[in-house]
C-alpha positions in Angstrom: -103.5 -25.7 -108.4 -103.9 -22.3 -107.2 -104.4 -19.1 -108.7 -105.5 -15.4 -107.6 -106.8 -12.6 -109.8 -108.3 -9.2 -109.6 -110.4 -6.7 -112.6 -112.0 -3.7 -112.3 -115.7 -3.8 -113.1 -116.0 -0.9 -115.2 -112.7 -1.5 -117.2 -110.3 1.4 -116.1 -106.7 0.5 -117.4 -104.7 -0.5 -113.9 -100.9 -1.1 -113.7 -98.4 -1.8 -110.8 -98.4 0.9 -108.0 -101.6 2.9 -109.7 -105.0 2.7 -108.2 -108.7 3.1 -109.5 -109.0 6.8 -109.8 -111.5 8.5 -107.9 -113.6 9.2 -110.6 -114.6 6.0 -111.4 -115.5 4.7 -107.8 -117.3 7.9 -108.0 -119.5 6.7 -111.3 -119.8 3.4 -109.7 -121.3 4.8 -106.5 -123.6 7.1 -107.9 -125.3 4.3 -110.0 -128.4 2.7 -108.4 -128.2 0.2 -106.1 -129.2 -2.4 -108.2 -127.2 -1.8 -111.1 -124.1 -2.2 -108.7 -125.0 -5.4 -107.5 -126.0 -6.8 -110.8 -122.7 -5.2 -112.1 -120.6 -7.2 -109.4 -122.4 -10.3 -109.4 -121.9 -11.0 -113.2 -118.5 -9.5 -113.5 -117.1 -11.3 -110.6 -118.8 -14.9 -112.2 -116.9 -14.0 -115.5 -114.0 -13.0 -113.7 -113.9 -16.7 -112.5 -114.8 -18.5 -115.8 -111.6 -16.0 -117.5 -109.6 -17.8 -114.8 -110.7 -21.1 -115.0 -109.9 -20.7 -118.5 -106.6 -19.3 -118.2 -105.7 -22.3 -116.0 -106.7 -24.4 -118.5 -109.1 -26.3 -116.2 -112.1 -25.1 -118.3 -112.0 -25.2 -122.7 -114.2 -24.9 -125.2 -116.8 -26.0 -123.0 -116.8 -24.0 -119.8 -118.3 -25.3 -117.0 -121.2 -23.8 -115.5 -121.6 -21.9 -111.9 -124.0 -22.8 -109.5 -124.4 -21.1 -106.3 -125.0 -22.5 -102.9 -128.2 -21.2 -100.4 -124.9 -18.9 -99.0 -124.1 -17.6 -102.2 -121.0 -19.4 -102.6 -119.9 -20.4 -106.2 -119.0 -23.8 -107.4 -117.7 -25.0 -110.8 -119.6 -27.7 -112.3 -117.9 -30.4 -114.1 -119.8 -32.4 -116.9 -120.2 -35.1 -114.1 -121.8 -33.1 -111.8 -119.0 -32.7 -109.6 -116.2 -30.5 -108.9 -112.9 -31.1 -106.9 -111.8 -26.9 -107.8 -113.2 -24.6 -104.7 -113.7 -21.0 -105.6 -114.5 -17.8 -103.6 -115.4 -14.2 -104.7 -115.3 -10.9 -103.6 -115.8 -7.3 -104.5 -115.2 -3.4 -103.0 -117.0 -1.6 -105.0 -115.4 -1.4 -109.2 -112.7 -4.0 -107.4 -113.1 -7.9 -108.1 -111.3 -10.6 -106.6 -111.1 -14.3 -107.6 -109.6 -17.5 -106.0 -109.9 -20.8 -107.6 -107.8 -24.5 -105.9 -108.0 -27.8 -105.5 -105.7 -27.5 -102.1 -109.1 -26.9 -99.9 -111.7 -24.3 -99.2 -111.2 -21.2 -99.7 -112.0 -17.6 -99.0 -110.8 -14.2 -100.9 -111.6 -10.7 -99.4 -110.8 -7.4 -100.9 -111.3 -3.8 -99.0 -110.8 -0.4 -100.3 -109.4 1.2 -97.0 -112.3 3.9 -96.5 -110.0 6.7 -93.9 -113.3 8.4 -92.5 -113.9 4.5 -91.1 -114.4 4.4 -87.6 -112.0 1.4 -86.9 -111.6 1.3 -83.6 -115.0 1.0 -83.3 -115.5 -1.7 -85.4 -112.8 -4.0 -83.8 -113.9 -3.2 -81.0 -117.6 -5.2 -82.0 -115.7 -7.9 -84.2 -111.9 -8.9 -82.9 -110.2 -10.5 -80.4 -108.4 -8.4 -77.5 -105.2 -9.1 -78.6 -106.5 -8.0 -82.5 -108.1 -4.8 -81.0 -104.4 -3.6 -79.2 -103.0 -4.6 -82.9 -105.5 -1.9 -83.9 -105.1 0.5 -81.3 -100.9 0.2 -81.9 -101.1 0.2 -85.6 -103.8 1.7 -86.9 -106.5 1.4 -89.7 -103.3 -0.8 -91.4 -103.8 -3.2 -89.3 -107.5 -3.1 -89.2 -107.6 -4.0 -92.7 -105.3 -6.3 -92.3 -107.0 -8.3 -89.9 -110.5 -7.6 -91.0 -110.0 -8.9 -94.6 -107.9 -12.1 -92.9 -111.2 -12.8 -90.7 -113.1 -12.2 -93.7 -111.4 -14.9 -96.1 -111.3 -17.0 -92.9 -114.8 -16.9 -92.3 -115.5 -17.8 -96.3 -113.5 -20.7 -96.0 -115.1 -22.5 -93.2 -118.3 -21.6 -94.8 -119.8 -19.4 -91.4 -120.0 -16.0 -93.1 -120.8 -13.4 -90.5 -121.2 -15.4 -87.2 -117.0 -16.1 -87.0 -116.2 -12.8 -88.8 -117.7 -11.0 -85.4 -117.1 -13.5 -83.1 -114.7 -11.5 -80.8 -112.0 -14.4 -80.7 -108.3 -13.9 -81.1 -107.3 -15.3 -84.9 -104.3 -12.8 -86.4 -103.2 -10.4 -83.7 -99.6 -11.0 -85.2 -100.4 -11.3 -88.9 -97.4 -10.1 -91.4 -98.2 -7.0 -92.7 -98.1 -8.9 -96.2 -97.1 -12.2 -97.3 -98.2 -16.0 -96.9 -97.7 -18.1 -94.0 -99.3 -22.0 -92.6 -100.3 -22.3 -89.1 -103.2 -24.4 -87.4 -106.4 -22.8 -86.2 -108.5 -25.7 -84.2 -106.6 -28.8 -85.7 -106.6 -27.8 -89.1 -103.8 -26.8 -91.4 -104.5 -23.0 -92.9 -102.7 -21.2 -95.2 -102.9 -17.6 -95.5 -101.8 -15.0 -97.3 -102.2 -11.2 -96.9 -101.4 -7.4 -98.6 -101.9 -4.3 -101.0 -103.7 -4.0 -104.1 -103.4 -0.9 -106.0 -102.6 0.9 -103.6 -105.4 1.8 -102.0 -107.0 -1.7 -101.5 -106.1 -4.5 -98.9 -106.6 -8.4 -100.0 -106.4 -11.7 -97.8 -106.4 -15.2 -98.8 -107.2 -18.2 -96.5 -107.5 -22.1 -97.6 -107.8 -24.8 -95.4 -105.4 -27.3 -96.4 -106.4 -31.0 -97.4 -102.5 -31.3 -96.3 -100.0 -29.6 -95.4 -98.2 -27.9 -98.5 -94.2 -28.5 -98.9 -93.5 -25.9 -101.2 -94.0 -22.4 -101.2 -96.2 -20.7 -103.1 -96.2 -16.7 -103.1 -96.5 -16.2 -106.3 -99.8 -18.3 -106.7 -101.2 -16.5 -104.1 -99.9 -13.1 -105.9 -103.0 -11.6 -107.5 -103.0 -11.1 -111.0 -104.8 -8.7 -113.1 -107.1 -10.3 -115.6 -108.6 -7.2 -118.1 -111.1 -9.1 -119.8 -111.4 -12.4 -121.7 -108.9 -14.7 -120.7 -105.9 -13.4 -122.2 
C-alpha cells in the first residue's frame, strides 16, 4: 500500500497546471506566527486521517496519531501497533502526505522561492558532484535535490544532520519521476517533481524489499479538498 496526497490549508480551489495564487500565500504569511503553525500542524494531521480513510485502512473508528520526541506521526491501531509509516510536510498553505506499509518514509514539499540564494545554500548542504548539478542547472535542480535530501533524511529518521551533511546522494536525479537504487546496503525508492506549478515534491521509502512492480501512479500526488471524498 502506498499513497500520496496534497491540500491547501486555507481551501483555495486547485486544478491540474494552476497554482496557489499569490494572494493567498500572501494571507497566509501575514498571519502570526503562531496561527501558521497551528494551521499546519492540524491540517496536515487531518490531511492524513482523510487519506487513511480514503484507503480504507481507517473506518468508522479512526485511529489516533501520536507523535514521536522528532515530531514524526504514527497511526495507532486499536492494538497499539501500527505496520502503516507516515510522513508530513508543509510550504507554507501547501500540505503533503505519505502513508505505506513498504518502509519508512519521507515527503517534502518546497515552493521554489526565486530571490533564494541557492548556490549558497548547496554550497553548506550538498555533495560536490550535487553543487556542479546546481551550478549547471540551476535553482531546478536545487529543488530538486534539496527536497530528495529532505524526504531522505525523514526516512532514515536523522532530520537535519544528513540533510546538511555535504555527501554526494542525487547528483543525477531525474528531473521527475520514480526510480530504486541502493544508498549504503539498503533498497530506496524515490520519486521526484512539480506540484502546481510553482512547488517541487520528493518522495523516499526505504524498502523492506525490493518492489517488482512499478508504481508511478501511487507515488503521483493527489489532491484531497477536504473530508475524504
Amino acid at each position: 500500500m502506498l499513497a500520496i496526497a496534497y491540500r491547501n490549508l486555507i481551501g483555495q480551489p486547485t486544478g491540474p497546471g494552476k497554482g496557489i495564487d499569490r494572494a493567498v500565500r500572501q494571507v497566509f504569511a501575514q498571519a502570526d506566527r503562531s496561527a501558521r503553525r497551528k494551521l499546519q500542524h492540524f491540517a496536515s494531521e487531518s490531511l492524513v486521517r482523510d487519506l487513511l480513510e480514503v484507503e480504507s485502512i481507517v473506518t468508522s473508528s479512526p485511529w489516533p496519531l501520536t507523535r514521536n520526541r522528532d515530531g514524526k506521526p504514527t497511526p495507532l491501531a486499536s492494538n497499539g501497533q501500527s505496520a502503516i509509516e507516515v510522513s508530513i510536510s508543509h510550504s507554507g498553505p501547501l500540505a503533503l502526505a505519505g502513508i505505506t506499509n513498504l518502509g519508512e518514509i519521507g515527503v517534502d514539499v518546497e515552493y521554489r522561492i526565486s530571490r533564494r540564494s541557492v548556490s549558497e545554500i548547496a554550497a553548506y548542504a550538498f555533495g560536490p558532484q550535487e553543487q556542479q548539478a546546481v551550478e549547471s542547472a540551476g535553482p531546478g535542480a536545487f529543488y530538486r535535490i534539496w527536497t530528495l535530501r529532505e524526504a531522505l533524511a525523514k526516512a532514515c529518521g536523522i532530520g537535519f544532520p544528513m540533510l546538511a551533511d555535504g555527501r554526494d546522494y542525487f547528483p543525477e536525479a531525474l528531473s521527475s519521476g520514480s526510480w530504486q537504487t541502493t544508498i549504503d546496503g539498503r533498497e530506496w525508492l524515490f520519486s521526484t517533481g512539480d506540484l502546481l506549478g510553482d512547488y517541487a515534491f520528493s518522495v523516499a521509502i526505504a524498502l523492506r524489499s525490493p518492489l517488482d512492480v512499478h508504481c508511478e501512479a501511487e507515488l503521483t500526488p493527489r489532491q484531497i479538498v477536504s473530508g475524504a471524498n
